[in-house]
N, C-alpha and C positions, 0 to 999 in steps of 0.2 A: 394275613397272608396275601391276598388279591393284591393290598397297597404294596407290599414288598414286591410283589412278579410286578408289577408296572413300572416302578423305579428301576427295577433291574430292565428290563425290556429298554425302558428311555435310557440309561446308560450306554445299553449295550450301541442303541441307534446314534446315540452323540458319538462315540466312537465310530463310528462305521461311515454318517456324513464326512467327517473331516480327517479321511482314509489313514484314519491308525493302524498299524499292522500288528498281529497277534501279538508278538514279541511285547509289542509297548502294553498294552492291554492284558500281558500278564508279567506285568512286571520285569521287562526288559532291558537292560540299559541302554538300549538307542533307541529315539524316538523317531519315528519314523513317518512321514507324509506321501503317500502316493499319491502320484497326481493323473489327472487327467491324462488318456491318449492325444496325445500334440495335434491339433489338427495340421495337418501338413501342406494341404493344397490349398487354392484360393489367393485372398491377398489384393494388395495393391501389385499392378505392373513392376517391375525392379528398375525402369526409365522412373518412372513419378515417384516411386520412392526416395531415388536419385537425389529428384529435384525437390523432394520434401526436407532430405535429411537437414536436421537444424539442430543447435544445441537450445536449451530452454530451460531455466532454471527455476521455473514461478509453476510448483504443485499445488494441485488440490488434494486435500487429505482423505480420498474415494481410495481405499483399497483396488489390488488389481484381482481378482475371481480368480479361483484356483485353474480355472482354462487357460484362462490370456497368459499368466504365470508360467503354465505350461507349455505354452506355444511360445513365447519368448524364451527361457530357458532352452527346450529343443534349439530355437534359432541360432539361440549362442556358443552350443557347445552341448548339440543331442546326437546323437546315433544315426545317423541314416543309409546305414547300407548292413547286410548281415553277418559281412567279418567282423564288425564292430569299429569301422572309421566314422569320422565325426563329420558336422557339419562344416567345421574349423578344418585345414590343413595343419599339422605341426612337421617341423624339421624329424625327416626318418618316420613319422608315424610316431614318435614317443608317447604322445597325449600327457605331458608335462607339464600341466596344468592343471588345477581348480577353480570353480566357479561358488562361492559360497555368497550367501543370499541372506540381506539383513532386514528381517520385518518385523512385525510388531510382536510376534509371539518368539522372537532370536533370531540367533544366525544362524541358517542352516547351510550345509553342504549337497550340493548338486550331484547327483549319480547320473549321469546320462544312459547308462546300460540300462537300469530300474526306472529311467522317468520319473526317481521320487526325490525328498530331501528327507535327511538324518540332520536332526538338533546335535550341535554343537556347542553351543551357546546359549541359555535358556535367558536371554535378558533383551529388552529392545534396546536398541543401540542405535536407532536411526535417529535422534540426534545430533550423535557425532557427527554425521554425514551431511546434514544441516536439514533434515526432516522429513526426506522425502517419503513417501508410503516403501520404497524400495529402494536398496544400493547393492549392487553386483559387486564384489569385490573380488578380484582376478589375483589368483595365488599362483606363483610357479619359486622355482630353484631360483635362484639370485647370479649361481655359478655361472649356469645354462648360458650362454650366449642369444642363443634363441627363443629365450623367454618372453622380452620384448616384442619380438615380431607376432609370439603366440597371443598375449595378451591386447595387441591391437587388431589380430585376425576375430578375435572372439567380440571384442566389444563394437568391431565396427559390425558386425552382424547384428549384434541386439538393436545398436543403435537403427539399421534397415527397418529391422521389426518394427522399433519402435513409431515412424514413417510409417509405414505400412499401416497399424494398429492405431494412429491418431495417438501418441503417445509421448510424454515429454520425457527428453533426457539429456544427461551431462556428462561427462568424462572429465574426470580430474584427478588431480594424486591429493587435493587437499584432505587430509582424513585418512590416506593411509595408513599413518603409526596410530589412528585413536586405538585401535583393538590390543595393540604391543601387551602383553602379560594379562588380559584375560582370554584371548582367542589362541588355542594351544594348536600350532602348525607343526607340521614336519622339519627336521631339522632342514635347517638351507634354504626352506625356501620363506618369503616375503610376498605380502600385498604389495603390488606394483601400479595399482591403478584401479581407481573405482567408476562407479557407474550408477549414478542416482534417477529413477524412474521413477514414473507415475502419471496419474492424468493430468493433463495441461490445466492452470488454473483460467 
């Protein structure tokens, strides 16, 4: 009996470090990661970041810690004010957009309200993307006229962070159809542009 209450105990604590939500943990259908409180203040100056920003395609295979995860996601497209506007402008306020996030345990989708990501995709896929530890992949309506302009609001923010964080990244559409038929999106809308991060090799 003792061995079973410790196994059960150690389960319960591997779920709890790597912030499972009830739901998953009893059998939920969405998996779910909460993350860290974004740290928000601090940083490089936004002049040096300026003049840091670079693209950089040469990763080291060092995952990025569910903080730094956290605070770059916030960066890209998190909440910062209590109506619920973003760190991104979008045309009218629509927030017509997604931020889905391809690591090594799947794709997950970005909640900016919640701070967390929901599995979408239970498969590594980075990859496709050409391997980085992370690729951003910016989802909106294809319709939208102003999906474009959203999709470059959101990732030239990551890319700041990235600057800021000592961080390497790229912007590119190469790799946008790899997910076509197994990543199930809303009708109309399309990966328009990704965004592969990680630490500098």
């Amino acid at each position: 009996m003792r061995t079973v209450f410790l196994l059960m105990c150690l389960v319960l604590f591997g779920l709890c470090a790597v912030g499972v939500t009830s739901s998953q943990a009893a059998g939920g259908d969405a998996k779910q990661l909460l993350l860290p409180k974004p740290e928000t203040t601090g940083g490089m100056p936004l002049m040096e970041a300026l003049a840091k920003r670079a693209s950089n395609r040469s990763f080291s295979a060092e995952p990025l810690s569910e903080q730094v995860l956290s605070n770059l996601l916030w960066a890209t497209w998190g909440v910062n004010r209590p109506d619920g506007r973003r760190t991104v402008p979008t045309s009218r306020n629509t927030q017509t957009i997604q931020v889905y996030a391809a690591l090594e345990s799947g794709v997950w989708l970005y909640d900016g309200v919640k701070n967390a990501l929901s599995l979408v995709l239970a498969e590594d896929t980075r990859a496709k993307f050409g391997g980085a530890p992370l690729t951003l992949l910016y989802v909106a309506p294809i319709a939208q006229q102003a999906s474009g302009m959203h999709a470059g609001s959101l990732y030239q923010n990551a890319g700041l962070f990235c600057a800021s964080a000592g961080l390497a990244n790229v912007v590119k559409t190469t790799g946008i159809n790899a997910l076509d038929g197994s990543l199930k999106l809303p009708d109309g809308d399309k990966v328009l542009v990704v965004q592969s991060i990680g630490w500098p090799r």
